[in-house]
gemmi code that builds the backbone of each chain (N, CA, C; Angstrom):
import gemmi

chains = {
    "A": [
        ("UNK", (11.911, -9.340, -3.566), (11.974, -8.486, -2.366), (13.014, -7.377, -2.545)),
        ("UNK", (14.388, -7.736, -2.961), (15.269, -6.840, -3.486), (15.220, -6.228, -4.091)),
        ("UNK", (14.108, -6.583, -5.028), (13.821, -5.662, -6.823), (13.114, -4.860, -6.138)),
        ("UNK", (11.825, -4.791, -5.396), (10.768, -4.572, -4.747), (11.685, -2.944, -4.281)),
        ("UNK", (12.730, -3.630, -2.972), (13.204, -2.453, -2.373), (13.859, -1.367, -3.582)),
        ("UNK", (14.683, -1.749, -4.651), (15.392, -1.006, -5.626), (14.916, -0.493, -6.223)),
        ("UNK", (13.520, -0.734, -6.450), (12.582, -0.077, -7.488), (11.804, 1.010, -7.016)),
        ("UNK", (12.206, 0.554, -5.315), (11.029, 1.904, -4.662), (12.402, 2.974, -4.422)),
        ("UNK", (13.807, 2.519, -4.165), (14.565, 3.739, -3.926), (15.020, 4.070, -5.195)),
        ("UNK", (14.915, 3.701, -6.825), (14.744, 4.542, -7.719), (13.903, 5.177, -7.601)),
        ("UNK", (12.912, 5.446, -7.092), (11.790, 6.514, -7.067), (11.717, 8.195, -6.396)),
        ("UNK", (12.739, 7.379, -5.505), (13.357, 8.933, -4.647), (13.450, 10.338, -5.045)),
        ("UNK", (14.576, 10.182, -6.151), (14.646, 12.105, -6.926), (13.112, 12.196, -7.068)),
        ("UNK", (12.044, 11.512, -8.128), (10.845, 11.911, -8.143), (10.650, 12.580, -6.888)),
        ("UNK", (10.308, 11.931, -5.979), (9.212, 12.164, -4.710), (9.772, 12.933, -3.733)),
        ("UNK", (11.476, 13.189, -3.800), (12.088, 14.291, -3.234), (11.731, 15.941, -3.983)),
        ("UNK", (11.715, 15.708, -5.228), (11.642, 16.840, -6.462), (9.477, 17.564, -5.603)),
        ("UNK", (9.214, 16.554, -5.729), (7.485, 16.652, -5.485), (7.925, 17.117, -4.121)),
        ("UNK", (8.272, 16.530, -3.266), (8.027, 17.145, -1.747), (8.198, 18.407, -1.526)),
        ("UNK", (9.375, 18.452, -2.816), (10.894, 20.044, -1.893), (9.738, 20.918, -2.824)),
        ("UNK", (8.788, 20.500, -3.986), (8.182, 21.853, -4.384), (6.837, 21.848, -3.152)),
        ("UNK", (6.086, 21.058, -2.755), (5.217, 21.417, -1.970), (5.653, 22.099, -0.282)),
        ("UNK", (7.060, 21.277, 0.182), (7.237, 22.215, 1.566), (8.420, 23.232, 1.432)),
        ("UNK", (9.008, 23.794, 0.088), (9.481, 24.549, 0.283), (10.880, 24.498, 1.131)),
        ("UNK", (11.366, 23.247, 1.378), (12.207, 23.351, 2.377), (13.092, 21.645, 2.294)),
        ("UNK", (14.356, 21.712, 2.081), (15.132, 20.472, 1.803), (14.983, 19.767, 3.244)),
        ("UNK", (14.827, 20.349, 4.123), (15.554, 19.062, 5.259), (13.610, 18.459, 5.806)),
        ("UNK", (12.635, 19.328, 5.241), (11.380, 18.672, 5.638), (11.208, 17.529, 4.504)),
        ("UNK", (11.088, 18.136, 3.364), (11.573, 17.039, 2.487), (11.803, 15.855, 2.566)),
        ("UNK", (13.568, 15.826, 2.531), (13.906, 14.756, 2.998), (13.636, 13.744, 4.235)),
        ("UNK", (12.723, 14.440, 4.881), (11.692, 13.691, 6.181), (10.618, 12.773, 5.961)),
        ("UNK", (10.211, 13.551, 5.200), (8.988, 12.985, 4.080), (8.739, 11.736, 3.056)),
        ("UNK", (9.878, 12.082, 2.794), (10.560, 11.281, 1.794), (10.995, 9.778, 2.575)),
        ("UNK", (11.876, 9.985, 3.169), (12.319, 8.650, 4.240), (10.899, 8.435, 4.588)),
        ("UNK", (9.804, 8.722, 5.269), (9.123, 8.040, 5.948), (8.118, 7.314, 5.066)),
        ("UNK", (7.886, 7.733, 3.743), (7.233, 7.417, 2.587), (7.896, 5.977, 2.182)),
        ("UNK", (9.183, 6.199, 1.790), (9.983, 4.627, 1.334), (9.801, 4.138, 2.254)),
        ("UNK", (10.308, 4.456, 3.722), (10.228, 3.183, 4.891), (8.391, 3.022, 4.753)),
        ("UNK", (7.457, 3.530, 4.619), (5.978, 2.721, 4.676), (5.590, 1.839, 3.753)),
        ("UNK", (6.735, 2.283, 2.604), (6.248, 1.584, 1.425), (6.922, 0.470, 1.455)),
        ("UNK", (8.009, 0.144, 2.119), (9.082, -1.199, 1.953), (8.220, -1.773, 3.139)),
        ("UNK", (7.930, -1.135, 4.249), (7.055, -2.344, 5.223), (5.682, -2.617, 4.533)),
        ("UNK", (5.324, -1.907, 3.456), (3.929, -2.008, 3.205), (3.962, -2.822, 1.788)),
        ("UNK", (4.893, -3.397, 1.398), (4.977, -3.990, 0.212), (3.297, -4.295, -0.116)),
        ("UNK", (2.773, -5.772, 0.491), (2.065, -6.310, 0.168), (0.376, -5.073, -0.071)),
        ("UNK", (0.641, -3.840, -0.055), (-0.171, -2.656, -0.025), (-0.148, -2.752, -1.554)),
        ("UNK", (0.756, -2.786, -2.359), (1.126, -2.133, -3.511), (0.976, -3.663, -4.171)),
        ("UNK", (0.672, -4.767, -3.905), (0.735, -5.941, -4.663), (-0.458, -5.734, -5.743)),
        ("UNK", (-0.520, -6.045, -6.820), (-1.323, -5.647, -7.755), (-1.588, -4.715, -8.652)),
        ("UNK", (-0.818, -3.930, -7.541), (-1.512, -2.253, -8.490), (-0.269, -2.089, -9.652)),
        ("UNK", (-0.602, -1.129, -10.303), (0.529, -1.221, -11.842), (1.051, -0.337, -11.789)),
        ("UNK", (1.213, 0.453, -11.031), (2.072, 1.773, -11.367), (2.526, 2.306, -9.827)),
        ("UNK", (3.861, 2.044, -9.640), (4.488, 2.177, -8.681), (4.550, 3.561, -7.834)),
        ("UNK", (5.182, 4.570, -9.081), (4.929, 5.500, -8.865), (3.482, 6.379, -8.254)),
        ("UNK", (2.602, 6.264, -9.071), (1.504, 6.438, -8.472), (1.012, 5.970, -6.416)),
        ("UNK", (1.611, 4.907, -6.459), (1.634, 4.260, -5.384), (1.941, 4.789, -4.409)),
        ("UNK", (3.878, 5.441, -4.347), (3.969, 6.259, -3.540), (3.590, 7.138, -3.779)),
        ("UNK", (3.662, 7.917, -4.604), (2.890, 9.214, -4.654), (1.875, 9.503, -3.837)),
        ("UNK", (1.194, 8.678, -3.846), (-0.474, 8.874, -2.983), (0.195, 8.351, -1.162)),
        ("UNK", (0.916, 7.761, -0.728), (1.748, 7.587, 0.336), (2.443, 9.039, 0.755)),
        ("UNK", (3.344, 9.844, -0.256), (3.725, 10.722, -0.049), (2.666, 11.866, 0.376)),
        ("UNK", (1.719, 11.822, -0.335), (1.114, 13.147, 0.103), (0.268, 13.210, 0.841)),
        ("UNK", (-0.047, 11.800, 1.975), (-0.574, 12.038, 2.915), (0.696, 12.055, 4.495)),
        ("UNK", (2.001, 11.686, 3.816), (2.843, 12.216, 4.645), (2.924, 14.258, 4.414)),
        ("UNK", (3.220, 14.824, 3.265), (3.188, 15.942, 3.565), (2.097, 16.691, 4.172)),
        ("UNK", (0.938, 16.124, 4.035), (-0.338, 17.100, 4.488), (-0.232, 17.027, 6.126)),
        ("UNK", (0.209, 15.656, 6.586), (0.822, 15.685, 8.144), (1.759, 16.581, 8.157)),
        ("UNK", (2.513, 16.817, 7.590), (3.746, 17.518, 7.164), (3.415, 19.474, 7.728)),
        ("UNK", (2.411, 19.074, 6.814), (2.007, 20.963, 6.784), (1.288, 21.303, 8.028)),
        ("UNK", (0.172, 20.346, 8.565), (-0.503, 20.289, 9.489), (0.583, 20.628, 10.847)),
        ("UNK", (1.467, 19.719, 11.127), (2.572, 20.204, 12.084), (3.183, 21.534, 12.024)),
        ("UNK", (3.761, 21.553, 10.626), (3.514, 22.931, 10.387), (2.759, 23.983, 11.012)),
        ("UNK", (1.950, 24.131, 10.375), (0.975, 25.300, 10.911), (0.429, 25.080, 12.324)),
        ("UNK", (1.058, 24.451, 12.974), (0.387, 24.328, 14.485), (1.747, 24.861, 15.482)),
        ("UNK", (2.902, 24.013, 14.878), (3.977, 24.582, 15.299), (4.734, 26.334, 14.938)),
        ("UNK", (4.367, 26.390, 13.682), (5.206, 27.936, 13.215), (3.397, 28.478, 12.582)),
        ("UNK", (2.750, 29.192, 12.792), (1.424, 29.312, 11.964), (2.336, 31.000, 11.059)),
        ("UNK", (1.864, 30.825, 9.917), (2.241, 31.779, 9.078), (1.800, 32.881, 9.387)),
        ("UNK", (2.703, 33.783, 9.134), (2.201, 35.451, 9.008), (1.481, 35.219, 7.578)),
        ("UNK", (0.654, 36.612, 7.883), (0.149, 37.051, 6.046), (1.080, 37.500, 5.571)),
        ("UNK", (0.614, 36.644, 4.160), (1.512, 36.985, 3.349), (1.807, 38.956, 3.029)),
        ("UNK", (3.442, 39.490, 2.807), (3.365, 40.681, 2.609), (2.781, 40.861, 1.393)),
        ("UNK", (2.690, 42.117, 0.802), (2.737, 42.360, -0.505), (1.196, 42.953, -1.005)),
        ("UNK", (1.410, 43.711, -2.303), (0.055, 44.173, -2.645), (-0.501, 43.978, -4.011)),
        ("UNK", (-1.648, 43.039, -3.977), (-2.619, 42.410, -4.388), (-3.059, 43.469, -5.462)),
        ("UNK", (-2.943, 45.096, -4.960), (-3.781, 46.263, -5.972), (-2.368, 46.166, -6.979)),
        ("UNK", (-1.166, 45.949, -6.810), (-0.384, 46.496, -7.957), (-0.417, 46.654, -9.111)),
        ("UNK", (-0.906, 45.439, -9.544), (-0.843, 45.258, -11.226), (-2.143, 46.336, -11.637)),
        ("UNK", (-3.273, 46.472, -10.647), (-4.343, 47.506, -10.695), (-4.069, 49.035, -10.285)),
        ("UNK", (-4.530, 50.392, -11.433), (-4.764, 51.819, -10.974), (-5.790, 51.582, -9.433)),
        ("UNK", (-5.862, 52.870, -9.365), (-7.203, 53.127, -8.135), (-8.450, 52.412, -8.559)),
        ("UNK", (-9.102, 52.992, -10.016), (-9.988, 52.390, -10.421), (-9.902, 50.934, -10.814)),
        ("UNK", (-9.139, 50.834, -10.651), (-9.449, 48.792, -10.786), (-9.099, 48.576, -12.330)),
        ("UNK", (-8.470, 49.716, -13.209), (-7.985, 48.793, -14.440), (-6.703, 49.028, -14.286)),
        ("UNK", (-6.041, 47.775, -15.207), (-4.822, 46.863, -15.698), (-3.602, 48.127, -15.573)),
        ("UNK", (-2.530, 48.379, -15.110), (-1.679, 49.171, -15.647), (-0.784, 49.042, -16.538)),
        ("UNK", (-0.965, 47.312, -16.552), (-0.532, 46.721, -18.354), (-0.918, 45.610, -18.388)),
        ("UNK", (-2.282, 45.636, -19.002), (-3.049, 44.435, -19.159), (-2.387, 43.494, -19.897)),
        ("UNK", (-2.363, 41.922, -19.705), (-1.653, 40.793, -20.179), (-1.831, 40.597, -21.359)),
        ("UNK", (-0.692, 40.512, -22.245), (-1.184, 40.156, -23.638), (-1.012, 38.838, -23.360)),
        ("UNK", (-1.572, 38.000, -24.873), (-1.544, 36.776, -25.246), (-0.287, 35.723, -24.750)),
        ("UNK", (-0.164, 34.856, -24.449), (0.886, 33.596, -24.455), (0.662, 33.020, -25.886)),
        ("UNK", (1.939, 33.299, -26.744), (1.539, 32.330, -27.779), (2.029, 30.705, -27.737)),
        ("UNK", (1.190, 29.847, -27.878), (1.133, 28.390, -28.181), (1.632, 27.869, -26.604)),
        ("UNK", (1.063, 28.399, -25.604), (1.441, 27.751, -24.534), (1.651, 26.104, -24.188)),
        ("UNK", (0.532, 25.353, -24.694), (0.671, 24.218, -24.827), (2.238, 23.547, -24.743)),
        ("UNK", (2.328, 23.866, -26.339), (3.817, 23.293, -25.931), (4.945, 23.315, -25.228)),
        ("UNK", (4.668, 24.328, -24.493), (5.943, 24.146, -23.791), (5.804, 23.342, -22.637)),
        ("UNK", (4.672, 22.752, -22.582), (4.226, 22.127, -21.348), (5.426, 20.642, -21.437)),
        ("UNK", (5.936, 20.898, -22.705), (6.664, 19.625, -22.745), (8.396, 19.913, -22.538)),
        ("UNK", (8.477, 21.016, -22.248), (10.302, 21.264, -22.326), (10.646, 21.639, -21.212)),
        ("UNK", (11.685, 21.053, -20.952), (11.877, 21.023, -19.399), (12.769, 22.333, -18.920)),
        ("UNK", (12.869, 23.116, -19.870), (13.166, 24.578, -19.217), (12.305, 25.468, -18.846)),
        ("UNK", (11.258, 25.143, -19.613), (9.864, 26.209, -19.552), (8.997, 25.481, -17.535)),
        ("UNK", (9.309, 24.156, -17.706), (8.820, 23.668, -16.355), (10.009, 23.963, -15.441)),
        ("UNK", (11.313, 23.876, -15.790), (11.890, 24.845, -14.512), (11.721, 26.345, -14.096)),
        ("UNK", (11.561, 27.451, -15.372), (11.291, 28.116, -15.036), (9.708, 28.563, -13.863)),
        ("UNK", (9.137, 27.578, -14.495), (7.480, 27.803, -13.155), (8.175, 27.300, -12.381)),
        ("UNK", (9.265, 26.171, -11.955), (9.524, 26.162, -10.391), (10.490, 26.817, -9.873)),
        ("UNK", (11.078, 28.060, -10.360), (11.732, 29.006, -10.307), (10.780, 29.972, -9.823)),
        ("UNK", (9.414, 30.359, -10.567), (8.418, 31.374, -10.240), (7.683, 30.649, -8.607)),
        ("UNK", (7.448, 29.089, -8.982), (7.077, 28.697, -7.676), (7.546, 29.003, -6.182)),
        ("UNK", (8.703, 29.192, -6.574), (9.918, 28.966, -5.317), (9.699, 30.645, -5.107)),
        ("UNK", (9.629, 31.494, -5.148), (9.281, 32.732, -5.512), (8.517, 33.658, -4.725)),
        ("UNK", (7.149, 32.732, -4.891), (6.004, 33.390, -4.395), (5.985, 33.390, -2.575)),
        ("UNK", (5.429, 34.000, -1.800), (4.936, 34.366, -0.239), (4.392, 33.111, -0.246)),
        ("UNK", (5.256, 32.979, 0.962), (4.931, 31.711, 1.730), (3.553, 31.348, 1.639)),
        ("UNK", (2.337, 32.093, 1.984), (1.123, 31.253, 2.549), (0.626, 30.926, 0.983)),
        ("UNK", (0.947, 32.166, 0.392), (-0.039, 31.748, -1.001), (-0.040, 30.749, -1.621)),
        ("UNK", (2.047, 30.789, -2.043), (2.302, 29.552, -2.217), (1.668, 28.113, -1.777)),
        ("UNK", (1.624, 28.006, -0.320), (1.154, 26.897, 0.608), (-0.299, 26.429, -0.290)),
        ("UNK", (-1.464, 27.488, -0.151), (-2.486, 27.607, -0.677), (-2.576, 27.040, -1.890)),
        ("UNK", (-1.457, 27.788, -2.949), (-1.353, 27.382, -4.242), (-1.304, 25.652, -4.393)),
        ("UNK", (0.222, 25.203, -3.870), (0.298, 24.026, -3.927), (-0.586, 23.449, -3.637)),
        ("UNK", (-1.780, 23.225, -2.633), (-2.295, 22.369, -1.930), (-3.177, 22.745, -2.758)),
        ("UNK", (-3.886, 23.424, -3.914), (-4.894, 23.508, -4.588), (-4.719, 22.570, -6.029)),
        ("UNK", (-3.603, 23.263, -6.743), (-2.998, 22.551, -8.256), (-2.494, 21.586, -8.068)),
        ("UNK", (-1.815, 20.761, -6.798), (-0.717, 20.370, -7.211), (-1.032, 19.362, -6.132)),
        ("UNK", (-1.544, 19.544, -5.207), (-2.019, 18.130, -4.517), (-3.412, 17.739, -4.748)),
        ("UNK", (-4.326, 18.952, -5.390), (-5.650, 18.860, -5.727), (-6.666, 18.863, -4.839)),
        ("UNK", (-6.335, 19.862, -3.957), (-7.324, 19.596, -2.773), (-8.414, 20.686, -2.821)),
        ("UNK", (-9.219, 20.251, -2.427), (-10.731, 21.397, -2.887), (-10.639, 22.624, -1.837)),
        ("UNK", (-11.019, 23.612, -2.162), (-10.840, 24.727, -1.423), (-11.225, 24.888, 0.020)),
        ("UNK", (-12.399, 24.133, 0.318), (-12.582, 23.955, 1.473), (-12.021, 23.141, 2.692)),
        ("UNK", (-11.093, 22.047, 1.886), (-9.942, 21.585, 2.638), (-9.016, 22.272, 2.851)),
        ("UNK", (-8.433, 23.274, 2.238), (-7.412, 24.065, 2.020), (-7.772, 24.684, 3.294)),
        ("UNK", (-8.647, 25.655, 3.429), (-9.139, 26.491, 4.343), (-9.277, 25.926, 6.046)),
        ("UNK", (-9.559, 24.562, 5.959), (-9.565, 23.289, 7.116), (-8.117, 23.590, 7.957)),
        ("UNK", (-7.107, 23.014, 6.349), (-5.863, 22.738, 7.161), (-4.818, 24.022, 7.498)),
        ("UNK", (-5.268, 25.047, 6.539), (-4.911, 26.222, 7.478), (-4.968, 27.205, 8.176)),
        ("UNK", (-6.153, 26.649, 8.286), (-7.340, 27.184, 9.396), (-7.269, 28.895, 9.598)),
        ("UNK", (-8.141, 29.090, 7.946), (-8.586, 30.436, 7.586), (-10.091, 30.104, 6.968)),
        ("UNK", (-10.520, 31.442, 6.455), (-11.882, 31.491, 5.990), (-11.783, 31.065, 4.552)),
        ("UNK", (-13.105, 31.116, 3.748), (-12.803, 30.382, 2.296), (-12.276, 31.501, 1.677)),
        ("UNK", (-12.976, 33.104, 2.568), (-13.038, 34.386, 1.406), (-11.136, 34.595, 1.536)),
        ("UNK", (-10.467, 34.359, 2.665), (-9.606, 34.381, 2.310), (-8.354, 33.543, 1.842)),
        ("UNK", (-8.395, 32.393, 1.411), (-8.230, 31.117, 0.567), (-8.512, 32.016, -0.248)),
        ("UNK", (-9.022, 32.444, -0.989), (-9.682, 32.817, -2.408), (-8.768, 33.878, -2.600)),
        ("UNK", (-8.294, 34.937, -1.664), (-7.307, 35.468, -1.628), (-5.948, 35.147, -2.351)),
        ("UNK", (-5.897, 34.743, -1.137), (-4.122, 33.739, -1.513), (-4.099, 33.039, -3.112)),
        ("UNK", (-4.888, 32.822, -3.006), (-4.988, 31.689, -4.264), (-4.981, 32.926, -5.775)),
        ("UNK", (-5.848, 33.853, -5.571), (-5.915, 34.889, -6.685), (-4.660, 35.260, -6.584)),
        ("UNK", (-4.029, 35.802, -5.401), (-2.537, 36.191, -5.302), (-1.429, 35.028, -5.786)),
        ("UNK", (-1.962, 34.113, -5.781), (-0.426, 33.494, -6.308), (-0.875, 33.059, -7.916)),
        ("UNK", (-1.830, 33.366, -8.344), (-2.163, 33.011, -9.911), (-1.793, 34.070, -10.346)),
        ("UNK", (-1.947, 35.608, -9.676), (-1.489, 36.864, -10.492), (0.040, 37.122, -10.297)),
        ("UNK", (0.721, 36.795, -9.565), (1.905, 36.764, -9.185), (2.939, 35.267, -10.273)),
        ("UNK", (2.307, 34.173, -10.194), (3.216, 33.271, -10.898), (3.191, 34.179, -12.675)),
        ("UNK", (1.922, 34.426, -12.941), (1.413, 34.873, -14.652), (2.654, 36.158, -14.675)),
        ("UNK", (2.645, 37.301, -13.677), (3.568, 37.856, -14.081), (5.025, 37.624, -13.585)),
        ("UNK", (5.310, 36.154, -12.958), (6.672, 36.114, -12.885), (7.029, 35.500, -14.536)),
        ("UNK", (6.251, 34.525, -15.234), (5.941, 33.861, -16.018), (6.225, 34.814, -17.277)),
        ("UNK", (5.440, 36.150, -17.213), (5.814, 37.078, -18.397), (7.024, 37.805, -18.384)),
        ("UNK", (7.444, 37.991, -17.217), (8.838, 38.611, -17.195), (10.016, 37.841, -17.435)),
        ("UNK", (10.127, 36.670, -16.725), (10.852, 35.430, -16.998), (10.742, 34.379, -18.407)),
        ("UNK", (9.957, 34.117, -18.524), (9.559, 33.648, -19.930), (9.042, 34.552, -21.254)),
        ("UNK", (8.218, 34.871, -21.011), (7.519, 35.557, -22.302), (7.995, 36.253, -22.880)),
        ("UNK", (8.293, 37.216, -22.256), (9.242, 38.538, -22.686), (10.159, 38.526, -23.044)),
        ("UNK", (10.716, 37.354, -22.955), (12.328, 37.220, -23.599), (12.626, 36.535, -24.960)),
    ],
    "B": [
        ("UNK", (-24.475, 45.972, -13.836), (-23.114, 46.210, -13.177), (-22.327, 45.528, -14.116)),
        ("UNK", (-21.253, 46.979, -13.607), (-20.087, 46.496, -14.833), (-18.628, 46.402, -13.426)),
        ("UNK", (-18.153, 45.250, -14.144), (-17.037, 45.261, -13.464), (-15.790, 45.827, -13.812)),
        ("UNK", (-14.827, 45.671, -13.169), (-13.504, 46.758, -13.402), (-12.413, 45.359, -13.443)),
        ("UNK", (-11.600, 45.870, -13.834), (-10.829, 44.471, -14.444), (-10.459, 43.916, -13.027)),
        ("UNK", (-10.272, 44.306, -11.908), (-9.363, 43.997, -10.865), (-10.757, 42.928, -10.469)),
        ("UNK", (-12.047, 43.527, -10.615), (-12.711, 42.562, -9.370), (-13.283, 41.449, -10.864)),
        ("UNK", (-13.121, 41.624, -12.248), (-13.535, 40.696, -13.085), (-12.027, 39.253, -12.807)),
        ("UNK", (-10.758, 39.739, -12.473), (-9.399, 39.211, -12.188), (-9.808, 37.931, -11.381)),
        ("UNK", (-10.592, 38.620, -10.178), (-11.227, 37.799, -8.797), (-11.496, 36.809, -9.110)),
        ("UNK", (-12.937, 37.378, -9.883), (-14.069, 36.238, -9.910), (-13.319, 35.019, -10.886)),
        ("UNK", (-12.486, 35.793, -11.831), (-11.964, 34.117, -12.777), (-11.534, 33.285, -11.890)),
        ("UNK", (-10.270, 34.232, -11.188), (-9.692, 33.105, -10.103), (-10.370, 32.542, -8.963)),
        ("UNK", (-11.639, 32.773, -8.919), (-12.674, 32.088, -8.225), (-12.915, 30.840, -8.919)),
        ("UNK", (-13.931, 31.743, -9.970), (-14.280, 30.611, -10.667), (-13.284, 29.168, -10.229)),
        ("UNK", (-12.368, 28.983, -10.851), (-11.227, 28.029, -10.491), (-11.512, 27.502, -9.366)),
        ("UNK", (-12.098, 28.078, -8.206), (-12.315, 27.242, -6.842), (-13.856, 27.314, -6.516)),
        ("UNK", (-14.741, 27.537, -6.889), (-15.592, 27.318, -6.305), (-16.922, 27.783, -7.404)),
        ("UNK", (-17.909, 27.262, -7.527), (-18.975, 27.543, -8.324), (-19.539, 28.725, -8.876)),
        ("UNK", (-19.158, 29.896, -9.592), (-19.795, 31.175, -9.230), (-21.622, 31.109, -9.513)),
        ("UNK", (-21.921, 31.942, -8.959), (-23.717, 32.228, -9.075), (-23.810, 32.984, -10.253)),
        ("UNK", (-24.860, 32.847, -10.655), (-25.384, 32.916, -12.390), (-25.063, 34.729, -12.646)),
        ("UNK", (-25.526, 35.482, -11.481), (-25.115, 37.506, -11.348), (-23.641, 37.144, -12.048)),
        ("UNK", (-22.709, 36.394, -11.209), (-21.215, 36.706, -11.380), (-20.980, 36.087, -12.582)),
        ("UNK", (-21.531, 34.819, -13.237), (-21.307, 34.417, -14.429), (-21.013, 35.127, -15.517)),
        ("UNK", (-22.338, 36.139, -15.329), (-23.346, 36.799, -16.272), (-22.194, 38.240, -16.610)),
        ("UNK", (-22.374, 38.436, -15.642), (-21.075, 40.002, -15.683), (-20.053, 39.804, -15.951)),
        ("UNK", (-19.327, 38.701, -15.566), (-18.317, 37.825, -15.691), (-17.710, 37.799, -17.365)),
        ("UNK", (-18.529, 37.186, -18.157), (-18.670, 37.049, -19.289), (-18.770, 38.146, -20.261)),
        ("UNK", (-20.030, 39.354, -19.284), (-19.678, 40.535, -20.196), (-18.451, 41.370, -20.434)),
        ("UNK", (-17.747, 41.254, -19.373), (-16.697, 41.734, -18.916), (-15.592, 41.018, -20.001)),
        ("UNK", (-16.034, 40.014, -19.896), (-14.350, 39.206, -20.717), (-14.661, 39.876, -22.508)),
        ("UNK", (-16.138, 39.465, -22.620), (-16.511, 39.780, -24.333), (-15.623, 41.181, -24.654)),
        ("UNK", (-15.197, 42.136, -23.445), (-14.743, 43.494, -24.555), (-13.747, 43.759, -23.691)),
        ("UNK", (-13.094, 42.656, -22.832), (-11.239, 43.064, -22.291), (-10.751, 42.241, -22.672)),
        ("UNK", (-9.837, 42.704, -23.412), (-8.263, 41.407, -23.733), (-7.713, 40.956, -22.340)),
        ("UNK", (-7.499, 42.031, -21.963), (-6.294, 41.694, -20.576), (-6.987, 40.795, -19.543)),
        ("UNK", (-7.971, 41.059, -19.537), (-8.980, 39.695, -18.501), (-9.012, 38.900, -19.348)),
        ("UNK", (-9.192, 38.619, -20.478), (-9.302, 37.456, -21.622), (-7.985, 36.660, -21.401)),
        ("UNK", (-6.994, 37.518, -21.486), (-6.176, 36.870, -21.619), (-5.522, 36.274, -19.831)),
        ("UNK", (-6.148, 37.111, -19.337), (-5.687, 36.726, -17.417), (-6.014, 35.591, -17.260)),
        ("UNK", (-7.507, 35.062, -17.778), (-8.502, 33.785, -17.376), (-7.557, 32.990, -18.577)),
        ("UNK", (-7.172, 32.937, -20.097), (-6.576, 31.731, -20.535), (-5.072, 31.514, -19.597)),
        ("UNK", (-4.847, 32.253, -19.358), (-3.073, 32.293, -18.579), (-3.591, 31.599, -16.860)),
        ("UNK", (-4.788, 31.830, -16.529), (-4.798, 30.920, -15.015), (-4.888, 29.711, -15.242)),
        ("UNK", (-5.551, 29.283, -16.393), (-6.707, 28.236, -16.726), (-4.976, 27.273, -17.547)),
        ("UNK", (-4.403, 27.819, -18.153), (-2.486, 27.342, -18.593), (-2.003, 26.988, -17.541)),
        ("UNK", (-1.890, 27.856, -16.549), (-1.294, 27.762, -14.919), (-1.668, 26.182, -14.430)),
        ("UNK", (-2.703, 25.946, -14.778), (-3.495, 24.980, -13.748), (-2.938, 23.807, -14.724)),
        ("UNK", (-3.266, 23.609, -15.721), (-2.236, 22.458, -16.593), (-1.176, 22.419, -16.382)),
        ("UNK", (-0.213, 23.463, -16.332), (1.100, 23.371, -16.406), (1.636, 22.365, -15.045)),
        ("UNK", (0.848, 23.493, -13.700), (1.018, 22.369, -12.650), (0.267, 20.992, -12.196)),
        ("UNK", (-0.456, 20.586, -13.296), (-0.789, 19.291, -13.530), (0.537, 18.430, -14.385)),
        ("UNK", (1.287, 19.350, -15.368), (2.108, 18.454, -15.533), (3.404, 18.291, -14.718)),
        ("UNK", (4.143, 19.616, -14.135), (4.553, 19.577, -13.385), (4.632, 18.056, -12.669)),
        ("UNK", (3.602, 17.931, -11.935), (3.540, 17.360, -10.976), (3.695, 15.777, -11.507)),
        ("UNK", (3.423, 15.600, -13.004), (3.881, 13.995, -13.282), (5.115, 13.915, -13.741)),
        ("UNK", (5.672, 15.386, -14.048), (6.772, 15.647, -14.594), (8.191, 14.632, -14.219)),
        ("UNK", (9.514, 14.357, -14.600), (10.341, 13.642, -13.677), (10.962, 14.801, -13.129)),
    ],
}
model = gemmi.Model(1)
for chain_id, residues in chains.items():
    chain = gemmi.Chain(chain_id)
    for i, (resn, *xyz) in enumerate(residues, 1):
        res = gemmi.Residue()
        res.name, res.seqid = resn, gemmi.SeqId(i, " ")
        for name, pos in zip(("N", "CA", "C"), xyz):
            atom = gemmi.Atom()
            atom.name, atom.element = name, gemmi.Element(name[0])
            atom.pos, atom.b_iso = gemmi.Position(*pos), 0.0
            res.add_atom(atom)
        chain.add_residue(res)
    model.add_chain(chain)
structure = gemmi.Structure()
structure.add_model(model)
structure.setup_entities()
């Protein structure tokens, strides 16, 4: 029962680290977080069997944040995001410096400076896109849920979402690549 | 129809969410065969989307 509880509050930095990148915000976070361990210590016998702890809360946690966001957007609903979408584009719609290559991206998928820097670019981006973003990559939710819980259209989901893929790539080349 | 890099940009990052129809495939593709910078836009979204897959198991 003791191991049980110690093993779920080693888990904390994880699932604090996961929260603070999806709400953007330490003290929602840490809301999240508490109510996740307290379900999981009353819910022990939930988790009996299964092999991977982590995983466990994890999937606990992120149906606390999606409540999370949902309050959110009912209580504060976002402005659009500022900013312009044509920049990296002339009038005519080509590149004003089209992206060269990433060489050997792969690997860096493994060094933990190259993954702070994306949550450096994460932390970065306009609020909604971001929102959008996360809840697409990173909680995996299909676009048409996305659009549900923040109650917009798909065409503009598709928006946000193009905006924060062209926006992280060139925080990504300026911050990383280029150097 | 030929697309212009901004609305070929779109459709990749569509692609990514939702099914495109065989027109947008089709142009889609012609479009990438003779631009680097969209070539390289679609491998750099398609990186994006791994990265925050690992991210996310990351410690």
């Amino acid at each position: 029962m003791t191991d049980f509880r110690s093993r779920v509050e080693g888990e904390r930095p994880y699932l604090l680290r996961y929260a603070r990148l999806q709400l953007r915000d330490r003290h929602a976070a840490e809301d999240v977080v508490q109510e996740t361990l307290l379900a999981a210590l009353a819910g022990e016998a939930g988790f009996a069997g299964r092999s991977n702890l982590r995983t466990w809360l994890t999937g606990i946690l992120k149906h606390k944040i999606i409540d999370a966001l949902r309050r959110l957007a009912r209580e504060a609903p976002l402005a659009d995001d500022e900013g312009d979408v044509e920049a990296p584009f002339d009038e005519r719609g080509h590149w004003r410096e089209p992206p060269s290559g990433w060489e050997d991206p792969d690997t860096l998928l493994e060094q933990k400076e190259f993954l702070a820097a994306l949550e450096r670019c994460l932390a970065g981006l306009p609020q909604k896109s971001a929102q959008a973003f996360m809840m697409r990559e990173h909680l995996g939710f299909e676009t048409g849920d996305i659009c549900k819980e923040l109650g917009i259209t798909p065409t503009h989901c598709w928006v946000l979402l193009y905006r924060a893929r062209m926006a992280l790539r060139e925080c990504l080349q300026e911050s990383w690549f280029a150097k | 129809m030929i697309l212009s890099c901004k609305e070929a940009t779109q459709l990749v990052s569509q692609g990514l969410d939702r099914r495109l129809g065989f027109a947008e495939r089709v142009t889609l593709r012609l479009h990438l065969a003779i631009c680097n910078g969209c070539s390289h836009f679609r491998k750099q979204a398609l990186f994006l989307r791994k990265a925050m897959r690992r991210l996310a198991e990351s410690d």
